[in-house]
C-alpha positions as CSV (number, residue, x, y, z in Angstrom):
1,X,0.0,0.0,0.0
2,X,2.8,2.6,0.9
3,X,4.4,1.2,-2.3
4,X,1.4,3.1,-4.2
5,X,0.9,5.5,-2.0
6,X,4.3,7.4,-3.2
7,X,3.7,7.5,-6.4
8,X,0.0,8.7,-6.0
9,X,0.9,11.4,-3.8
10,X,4.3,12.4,-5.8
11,X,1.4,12.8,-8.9
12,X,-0.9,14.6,-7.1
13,X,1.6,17.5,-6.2
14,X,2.9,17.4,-9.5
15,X,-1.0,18.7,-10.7
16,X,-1.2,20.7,-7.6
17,X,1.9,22.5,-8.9
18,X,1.0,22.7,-12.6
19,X,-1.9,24.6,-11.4
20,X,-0.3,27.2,-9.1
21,X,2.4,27.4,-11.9
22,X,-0.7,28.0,-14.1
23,X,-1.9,30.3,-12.5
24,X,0.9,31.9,-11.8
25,X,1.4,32.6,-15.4
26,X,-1.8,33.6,-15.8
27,X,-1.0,36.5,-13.2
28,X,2.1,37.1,-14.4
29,X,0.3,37.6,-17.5
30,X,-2.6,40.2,-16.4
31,X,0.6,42.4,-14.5
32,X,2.2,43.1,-17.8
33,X,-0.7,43.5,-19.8
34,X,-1.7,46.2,-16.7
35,X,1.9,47.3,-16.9
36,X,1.3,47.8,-20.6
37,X,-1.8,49.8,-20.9
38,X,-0.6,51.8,-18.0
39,X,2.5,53.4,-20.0
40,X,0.5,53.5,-22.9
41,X,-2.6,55.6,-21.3
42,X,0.4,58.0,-19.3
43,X,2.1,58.5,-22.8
44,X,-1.7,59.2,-24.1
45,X,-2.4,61.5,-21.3
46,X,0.7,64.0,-21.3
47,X,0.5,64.7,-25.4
48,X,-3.2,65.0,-24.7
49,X,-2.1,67.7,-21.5
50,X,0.5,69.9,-24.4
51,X,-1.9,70.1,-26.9
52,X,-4.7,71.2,-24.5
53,X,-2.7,74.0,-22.8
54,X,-2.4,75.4,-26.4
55,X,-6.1,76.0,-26.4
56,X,-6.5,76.5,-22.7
57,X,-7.8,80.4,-23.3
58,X,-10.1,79.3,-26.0
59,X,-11.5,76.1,-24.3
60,X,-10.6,75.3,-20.5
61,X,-11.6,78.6,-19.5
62,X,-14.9,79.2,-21.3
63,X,-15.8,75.4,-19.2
64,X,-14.2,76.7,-15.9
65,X,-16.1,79.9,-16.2
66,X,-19.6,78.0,-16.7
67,X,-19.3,75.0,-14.6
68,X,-18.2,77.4,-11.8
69,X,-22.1,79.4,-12.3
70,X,-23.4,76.0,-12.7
71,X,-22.2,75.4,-9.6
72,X,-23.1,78.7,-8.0
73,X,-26.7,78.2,-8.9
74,X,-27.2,74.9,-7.3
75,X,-25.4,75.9,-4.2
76,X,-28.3,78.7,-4.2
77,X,-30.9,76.4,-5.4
78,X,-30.3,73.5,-3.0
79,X,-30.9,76.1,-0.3
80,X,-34.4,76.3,-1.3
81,X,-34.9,72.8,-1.6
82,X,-37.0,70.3,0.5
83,X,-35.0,67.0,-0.2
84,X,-37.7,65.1,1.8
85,X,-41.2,66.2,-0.2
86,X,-38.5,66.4,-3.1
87,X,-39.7,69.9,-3.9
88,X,-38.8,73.6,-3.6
89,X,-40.4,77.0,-5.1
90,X,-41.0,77.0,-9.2
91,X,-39.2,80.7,-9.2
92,X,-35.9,78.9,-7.9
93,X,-36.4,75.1,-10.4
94,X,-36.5,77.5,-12.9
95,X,-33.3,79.5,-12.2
96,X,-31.8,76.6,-11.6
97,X,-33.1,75.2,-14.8
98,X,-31.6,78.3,-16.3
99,X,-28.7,77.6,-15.3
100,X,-28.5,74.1,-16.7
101,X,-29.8,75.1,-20.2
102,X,-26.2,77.8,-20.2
103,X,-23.8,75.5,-19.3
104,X,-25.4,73.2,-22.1
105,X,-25.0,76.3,-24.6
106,X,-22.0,77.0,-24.3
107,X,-21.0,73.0,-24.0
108,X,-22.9,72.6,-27.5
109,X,-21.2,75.8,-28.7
110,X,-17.9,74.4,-28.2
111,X,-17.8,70.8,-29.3
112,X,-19.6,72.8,-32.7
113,X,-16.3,74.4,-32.8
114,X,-14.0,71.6,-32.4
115,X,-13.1,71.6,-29.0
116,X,-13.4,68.5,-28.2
117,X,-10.5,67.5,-30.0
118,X,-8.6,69.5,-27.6
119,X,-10.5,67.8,-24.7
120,X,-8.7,65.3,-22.5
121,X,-10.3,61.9,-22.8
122,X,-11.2,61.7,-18.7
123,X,-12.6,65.4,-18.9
124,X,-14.5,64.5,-22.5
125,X,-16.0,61.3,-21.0
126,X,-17.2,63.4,-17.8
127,X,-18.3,66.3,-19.6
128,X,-20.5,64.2,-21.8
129,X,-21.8,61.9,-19.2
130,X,-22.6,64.6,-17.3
131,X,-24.5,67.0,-20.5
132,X,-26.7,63.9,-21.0
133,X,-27.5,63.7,-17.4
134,X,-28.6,67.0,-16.9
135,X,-30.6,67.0,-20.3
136,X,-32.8,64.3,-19.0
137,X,-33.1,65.7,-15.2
138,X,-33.9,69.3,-16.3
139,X,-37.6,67.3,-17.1
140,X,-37.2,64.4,-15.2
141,X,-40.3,63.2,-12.6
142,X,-38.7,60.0,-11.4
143,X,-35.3,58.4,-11.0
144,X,-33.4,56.4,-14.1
145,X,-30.5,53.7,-13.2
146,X,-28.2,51.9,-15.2
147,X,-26.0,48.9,-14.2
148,X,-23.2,47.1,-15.5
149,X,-21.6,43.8,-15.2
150,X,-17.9,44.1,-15.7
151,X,-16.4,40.8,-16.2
152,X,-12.1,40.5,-15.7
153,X,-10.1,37.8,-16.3
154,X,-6.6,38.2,-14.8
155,X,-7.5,41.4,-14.3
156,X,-8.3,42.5,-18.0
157,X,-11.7,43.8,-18.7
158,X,-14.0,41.6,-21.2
159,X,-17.6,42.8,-22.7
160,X,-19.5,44.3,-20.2
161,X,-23.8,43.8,-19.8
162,X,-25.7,47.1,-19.1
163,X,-29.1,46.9,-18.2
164,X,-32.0,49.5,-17.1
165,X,-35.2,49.6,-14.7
166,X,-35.2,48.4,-10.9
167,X,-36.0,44.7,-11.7
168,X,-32.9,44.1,-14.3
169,X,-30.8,45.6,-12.0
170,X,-31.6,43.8,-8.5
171,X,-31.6,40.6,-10.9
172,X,-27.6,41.4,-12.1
173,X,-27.2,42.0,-8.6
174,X,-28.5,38.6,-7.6
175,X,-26.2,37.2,-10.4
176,X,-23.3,39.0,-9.1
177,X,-23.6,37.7,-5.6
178,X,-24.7,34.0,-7.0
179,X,-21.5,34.3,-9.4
180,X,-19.0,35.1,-7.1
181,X,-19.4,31.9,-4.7
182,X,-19.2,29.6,-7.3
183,X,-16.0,31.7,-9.1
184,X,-14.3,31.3,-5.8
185,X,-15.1,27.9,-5.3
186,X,-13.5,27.1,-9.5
187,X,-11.4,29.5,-9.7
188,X,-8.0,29.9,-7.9
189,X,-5.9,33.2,-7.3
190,X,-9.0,35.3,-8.0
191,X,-8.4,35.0,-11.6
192,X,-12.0,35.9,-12.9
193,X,-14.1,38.9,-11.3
194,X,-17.5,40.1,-11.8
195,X,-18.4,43.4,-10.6
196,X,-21.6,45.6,-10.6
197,X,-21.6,48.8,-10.6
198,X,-25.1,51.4,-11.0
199,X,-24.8,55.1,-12.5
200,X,-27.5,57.8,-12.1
201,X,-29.1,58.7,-15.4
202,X,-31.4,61.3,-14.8
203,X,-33.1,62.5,-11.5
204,X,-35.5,65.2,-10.5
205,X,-33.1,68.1,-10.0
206,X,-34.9,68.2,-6.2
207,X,-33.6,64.9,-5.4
208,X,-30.7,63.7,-3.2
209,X,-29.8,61.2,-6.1
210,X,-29.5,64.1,-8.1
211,X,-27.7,66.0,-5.7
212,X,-25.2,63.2,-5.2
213,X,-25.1,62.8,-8.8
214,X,-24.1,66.7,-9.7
215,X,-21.5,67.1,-6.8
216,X,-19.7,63.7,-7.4
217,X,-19.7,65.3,-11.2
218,X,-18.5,68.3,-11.2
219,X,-15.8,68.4,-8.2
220,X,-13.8,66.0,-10.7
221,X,-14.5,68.2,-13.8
222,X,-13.4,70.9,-12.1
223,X,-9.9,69.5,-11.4
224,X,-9.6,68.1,-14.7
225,X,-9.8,71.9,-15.8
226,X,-7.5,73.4,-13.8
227,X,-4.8,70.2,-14.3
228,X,-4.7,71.9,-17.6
229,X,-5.1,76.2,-16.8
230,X,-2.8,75.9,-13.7
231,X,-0.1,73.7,-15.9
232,X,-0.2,76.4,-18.7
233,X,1.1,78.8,-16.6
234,X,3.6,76.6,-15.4
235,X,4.2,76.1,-19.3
């Protein structure tokens, strides 16, 4: 029995190794392809930063000009508003919507121009996330969510699922929670993920989702801007 015993168990950790080596590589793998992207998207980012100082005057400060009254105005706005009954006076929606429909203006009147060839790709991907959001809150009544299902393997992203409405979402939840125990269970060294994450759409502009929405929005926009005016002067 002992006899057998040795070469059973001298196979078994022979397997038991190929997998760790396995997944090793796998790892090993996913770091350099991380590595990879990551020079790429700094080499990306600084020739984006030189050409957008050239235009800073003509572009960066037009958008720091009206996101800062943007800004402004809901700071006056949100004083008036009753974030429990989700209401406040029609005289300050309205300045407020005002407000919205400049920013918008002079957005539109820009990318019209060109400028968003000039735009960095983080602050072009916020600004136009956040136009569309407050297009569709300026008239909104209710609350519109959108989820995604980000699947990684060794860390690199694959197609991602997007879905819409209450009951798709708490059902990619479910699958996210039911998904993980059995990845961990198959799975060794964490190799596959699956992650959910939900983004505001549109929101009545007198709700706290909309609230949470503008200020986790704008505060980043804002330091996009000035990573660009403050480093022309340093230029």
């Amino acid at each position: 029995m002992s006899e057998q015993l040795g070469p059973l168990a001298t196979a078994i950790a022979t397997v038991v190794v190929a997998l760790i080596g396995g997944g090793a590589g796998y790892l090993t793998a996913g770091w350099k392809v991380r590595e990879l992207r990551v020079a790429h998207a700094q080499k990306l980012r600084d020739s984006y930063l030189e050409n957008a100082r050239k235009v800073a005057g003509e572009v960066y400060i037009p958008l720091a000009i009206v996101l800062a009254e943007l800004s402004r105005s809901y700071s006056e706005f949100r004083v008036h508003v009753d974030f429990q009954a989700s209401t406040a006076p029609v005289g300050a929606i309205n300045r407020f919507k005002a407000a919205c429909g400049r920013f918008d203006s002079t957005y539109s009147e820009l990318l019209s121009r060109g400028a968003s060839a000039y735009l960095t790709l983080h602050l072009e991907e916020e600004l136009q996330d956040f136009a569309l959001f407050l297009r569709g809150s300026v008239e909104a009544e209710s609350i519109t969510r959108k989820a995604t299902l980000s699947p990684k393997f060794a860390g690199v992203a694959y197609s991602e699922i997007q879905v819409q409405g209450a009951r798709s979402i708490a059902m990619l939840r479910v699958l996210e929670r039911a998904s993980a125990g059995i990845i961990r269970t198959l799975v060794p060294f964490r190799l596959v993920e699956l992650s959910v994450t939900e983004e505001t759409l549109a929101s009545p502009v007198t709700s706290r989702d909309f609230e949470q929405r503008f200020q986790r929005s704008t505060l980043p926009m804002g330091v996009l801007i000035k990573e660009v005016t403050l480093g022309s002067r340093s230029g």
